[in-house]
Backbone bond lengths (Angstrom), bond angles and torsions (degrees), N, CA, C in turn:
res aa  C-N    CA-C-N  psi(-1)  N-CA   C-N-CA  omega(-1)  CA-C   N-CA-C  phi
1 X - - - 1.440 - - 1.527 111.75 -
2 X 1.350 99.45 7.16 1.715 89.75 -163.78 1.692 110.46 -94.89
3 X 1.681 110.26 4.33 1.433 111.07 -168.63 1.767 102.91 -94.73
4 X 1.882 102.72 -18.35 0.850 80.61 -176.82 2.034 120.63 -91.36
5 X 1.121 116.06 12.52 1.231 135.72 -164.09 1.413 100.09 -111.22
6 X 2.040 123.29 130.47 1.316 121.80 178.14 2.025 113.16 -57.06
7 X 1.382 83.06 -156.74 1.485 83.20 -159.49 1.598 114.78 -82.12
8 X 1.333 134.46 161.86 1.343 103.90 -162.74 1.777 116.87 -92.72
9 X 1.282 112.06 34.24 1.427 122.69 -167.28 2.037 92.28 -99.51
10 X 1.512 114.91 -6.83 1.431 101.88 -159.93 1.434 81.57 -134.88
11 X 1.368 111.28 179.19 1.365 129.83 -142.96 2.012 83.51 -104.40
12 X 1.524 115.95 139.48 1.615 142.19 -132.96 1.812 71.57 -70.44
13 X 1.210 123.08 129.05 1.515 145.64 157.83 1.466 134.11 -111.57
14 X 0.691 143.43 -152.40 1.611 149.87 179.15 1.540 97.99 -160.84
15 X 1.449 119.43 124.20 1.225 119.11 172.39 1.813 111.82 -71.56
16 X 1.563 99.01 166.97 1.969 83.01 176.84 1.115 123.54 -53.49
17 X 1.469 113.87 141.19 1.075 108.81 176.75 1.745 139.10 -52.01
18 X 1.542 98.48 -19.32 1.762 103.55 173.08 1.152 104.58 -96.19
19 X 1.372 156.93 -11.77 1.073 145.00 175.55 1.554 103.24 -68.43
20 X 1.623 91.72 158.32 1.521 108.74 -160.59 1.547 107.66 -104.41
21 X 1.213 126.24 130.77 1.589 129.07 -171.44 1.537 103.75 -92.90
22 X 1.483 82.28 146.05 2.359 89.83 -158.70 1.596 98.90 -69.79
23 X 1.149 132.36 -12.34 1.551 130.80 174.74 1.489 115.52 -95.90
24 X 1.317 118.80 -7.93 1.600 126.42 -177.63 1.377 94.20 -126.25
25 X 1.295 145.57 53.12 1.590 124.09 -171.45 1.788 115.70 -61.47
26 X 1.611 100.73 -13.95 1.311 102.98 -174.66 1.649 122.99 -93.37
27 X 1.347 92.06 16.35 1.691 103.52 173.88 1.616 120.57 -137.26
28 X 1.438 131.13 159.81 0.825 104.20 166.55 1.583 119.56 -89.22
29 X 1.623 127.36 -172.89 1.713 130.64 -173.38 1.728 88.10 -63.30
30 X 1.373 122.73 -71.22 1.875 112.16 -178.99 1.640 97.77 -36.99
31 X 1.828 122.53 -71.50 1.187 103.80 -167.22 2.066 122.85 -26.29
32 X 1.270 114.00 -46.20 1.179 129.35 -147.74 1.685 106.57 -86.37
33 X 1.695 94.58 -26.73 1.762 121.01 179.12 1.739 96.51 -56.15
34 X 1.580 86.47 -51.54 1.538 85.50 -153.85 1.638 103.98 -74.62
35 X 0.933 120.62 -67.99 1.575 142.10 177.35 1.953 100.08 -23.43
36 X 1.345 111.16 -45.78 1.874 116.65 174.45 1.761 88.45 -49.16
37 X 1.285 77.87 -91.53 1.682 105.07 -176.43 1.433 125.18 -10.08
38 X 1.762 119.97 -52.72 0.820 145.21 178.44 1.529 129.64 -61.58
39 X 1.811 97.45 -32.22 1.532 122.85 -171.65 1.999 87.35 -83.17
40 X 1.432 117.41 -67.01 1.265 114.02 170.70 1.559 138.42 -31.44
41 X 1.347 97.50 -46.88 1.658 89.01 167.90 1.333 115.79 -85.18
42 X 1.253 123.70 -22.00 1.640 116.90 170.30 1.554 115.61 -58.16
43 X 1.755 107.16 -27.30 1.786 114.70 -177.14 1.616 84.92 -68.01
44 X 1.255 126.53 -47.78 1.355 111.32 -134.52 1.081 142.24 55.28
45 X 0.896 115.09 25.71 1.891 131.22 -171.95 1.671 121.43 -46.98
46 X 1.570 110.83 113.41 1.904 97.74 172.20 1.482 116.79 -68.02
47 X 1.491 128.64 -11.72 1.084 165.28 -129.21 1.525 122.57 -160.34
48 X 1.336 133.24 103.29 1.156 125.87 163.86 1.603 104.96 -144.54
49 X 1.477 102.10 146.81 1.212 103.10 -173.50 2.075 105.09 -132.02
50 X 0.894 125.57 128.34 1.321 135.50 174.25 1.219 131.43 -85.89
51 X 1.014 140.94 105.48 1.320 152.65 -108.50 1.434 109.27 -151.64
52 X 1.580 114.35 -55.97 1.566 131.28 147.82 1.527 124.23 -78.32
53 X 1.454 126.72 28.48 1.470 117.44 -164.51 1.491 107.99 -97.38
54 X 1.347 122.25 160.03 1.105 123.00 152.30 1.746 151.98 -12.63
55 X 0.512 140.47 81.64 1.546 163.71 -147.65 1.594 98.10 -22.30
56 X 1.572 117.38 -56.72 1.405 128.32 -172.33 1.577 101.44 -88.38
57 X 1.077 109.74 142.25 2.094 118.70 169.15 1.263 97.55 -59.70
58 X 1.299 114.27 -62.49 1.772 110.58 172.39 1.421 122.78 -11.17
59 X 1.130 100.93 -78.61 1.466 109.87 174.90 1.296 129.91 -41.53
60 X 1.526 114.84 -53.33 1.460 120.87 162.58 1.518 118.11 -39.90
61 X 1.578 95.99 -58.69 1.383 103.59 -179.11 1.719 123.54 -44.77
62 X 1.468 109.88 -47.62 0.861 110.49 -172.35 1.334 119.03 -80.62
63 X 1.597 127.99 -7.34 1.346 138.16 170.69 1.428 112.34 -71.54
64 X 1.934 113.00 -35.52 1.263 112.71 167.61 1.650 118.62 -68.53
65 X 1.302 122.87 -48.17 1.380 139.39 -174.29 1.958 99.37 -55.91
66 X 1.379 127.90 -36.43 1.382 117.41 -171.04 1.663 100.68 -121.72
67 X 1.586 112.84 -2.90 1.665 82.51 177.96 1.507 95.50 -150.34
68 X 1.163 134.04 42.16 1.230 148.07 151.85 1.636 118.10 -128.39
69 X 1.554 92.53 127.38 1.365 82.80 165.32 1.559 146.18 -83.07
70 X 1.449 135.35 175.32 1.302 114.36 -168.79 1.039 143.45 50.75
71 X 1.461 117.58 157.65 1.568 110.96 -152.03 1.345 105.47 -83.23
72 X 1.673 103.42 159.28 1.677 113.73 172.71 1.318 110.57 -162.03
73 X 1.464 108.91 161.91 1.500 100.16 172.09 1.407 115.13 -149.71
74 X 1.020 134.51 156.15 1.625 155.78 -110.68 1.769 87.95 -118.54
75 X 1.532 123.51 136.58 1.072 121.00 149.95 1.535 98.20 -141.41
76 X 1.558 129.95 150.29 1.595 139.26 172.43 1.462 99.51 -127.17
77 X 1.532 94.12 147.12 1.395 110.59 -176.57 1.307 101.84 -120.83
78 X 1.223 134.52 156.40 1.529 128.29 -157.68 1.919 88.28 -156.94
Protein backbone atom coordinates (compact mmCIF):
# COMPACT_ATOMS: atom_id res chain seq x y z
CA UNK A 1 0.00 0.00 0.00
CA UNK A 2 2.81 2.17 0.34
CA UNK A 3 3.22 3.05 -3.56
CA UNK A 4 0.09 4.21 -3.51
CA UNK A 5 0.61 6.98 -0.76
CA UNK A 6 3.22 10.22 -1.30
CA UNK A 7 6.44 10.24 0.22
CA UNK A 8 6.70 9.99 3.88
CA UNK A 9 8.47 13.45 4.46
CA UNK A 10 4.78 15.21 3.67
CA UNK A 11 1.62 15.06 5.33
CA UNK A 12 -0.37 11.12 4.45
CA UNK A 13 -1.65 11.78 0.54
CA UNK A 14 -2.86 9.67 -2.20
CA UNK A 15 -0.69 9.82 -5.19
CA UNK A 16 -2.63 10.79 -8.64
CA UNK A 17 -4.95 8.92 -9.28
CA UNK A 18 -3.60 7.71 -12.94
CA UNK A 19 -0.27 7.20 -12.08
CA UNK A 20 0.89 3.73 -11.93
CA UNK A 21 2.23 2.10 -8.54
CA UNK A 22 5.81 0.33 -8.98
CA UNK A 23 4.25 -3.01 -7.42
CA UNK A 24 0.92 -2.94 -9.56
CA UNK A 25 2.40 -1.52 -12.90
CA UNK A 26 -0.70 -2.98 -14.46
CA UNK A 27 -3.16 -0.68 -12.82
CA UNK A 28 -3.64 2.58 -12.16
CA UNK A 29 -3.25 4.16 -7.97
CA UNK A 30 -7.59 4.65 -8.33
CA UNK A 31 -7.37 1.23 -10.22
CA UNK A 32 -5.64 -0.29 -7.04
CA UNK A 33 -7.90 2.24 -4.55
CA UNK A 34 -10.72 0.63 -5.76
CA UNK A 35 -9.91 -3.08 -6.26
CA UNK A 36 -8.30 -2.92 -2.02
CA UNK A 37 -11.40 -1.33 -1.08
CA UNK A 38 -13.65 -3.37 -2.98
CA UNK A 39 -12.12 -6.85 -1.79
CA UNK A 40 -12.87 -5.37 1.95
CA UNK A 41 -16.32 -4.62 1.82
CA UNK A 42 -17.22 -7.80 0.05
CA UNK A 43 -15.17 -9.59 3.37
CA UNK A 44 -17.19 -7.53 5.50
CA UNK A 45 -14.98 -7.96 8.23
CA UNK A 46 -15.89 -7.10 12.25
CA UNK A 47 -12.19 -7.42 12.41
CA UNK A 48 -9.44 -6.57 10.14
CA UNK A 49 -6.04 -6.50 10.74
CA UNK A 50 -3.16 -5.17 8.29
CA UNK A 51 -0.30 -6.86 8.07
CA UNK A 52 0.94 -5.42 4.56
CA UNK A 53 -0.16 -1.69 5.21
CA UNK A 54 1.44 1.37 4.84
CA UNK A 55 4.21 2.51 6.94
CA UNK A 56 2.34 5.71 8.55
CA UNK A 57 -1.36 5.11 10.47
CA UNK A 58 -2.15 8.18 8.52
CA UNK A 59 -2.25 6.63 5.54
CA UNK A 60 -4.26 3.67 6.48
CA UNK A 61 -6.51 5.88 8.04
CA UNK A 62 -7.09 7.83 5.35
CA UNK A 63 -7.63 4.88 2.81
CA UNK A 64 -10.36 3.78 5.32
CA UNK A 65 -11.98 7.37 5.80
CA UNK A 66 -12.26 7.90 1.60
CA UNK A 67 -12.42 4.41 0.18
CA UNK A 68 -13.98 2.09 2.55
CA UNK A 69 -17.10 1.96 3.61
CA UNK A 70 -18.42 2.24 7.21
CA UNK A 71 -17.26 2.99 10.33
CA UNK A 72 -13.92 1.81 11.95
CA UNK A 73 -11.36 2.58 14.16
CA UNK A 74 -7.61 2.43 14.32
CA UNK A 75 -5.68 0.62 17.10
CA UNK A 76 -1.35 0.20 16.84
CA UNK A 77 0.58 -2.01 18.72
CA UNK A 78 4.15 -1.05 19.18
Amino acid sequence: MNDLSGPNDLPPAFRPDDERPFHTSGATVRERRDDLSSVITELDPDILVAVEGPNRTGELEMFFDEDVEGDWASTTSG
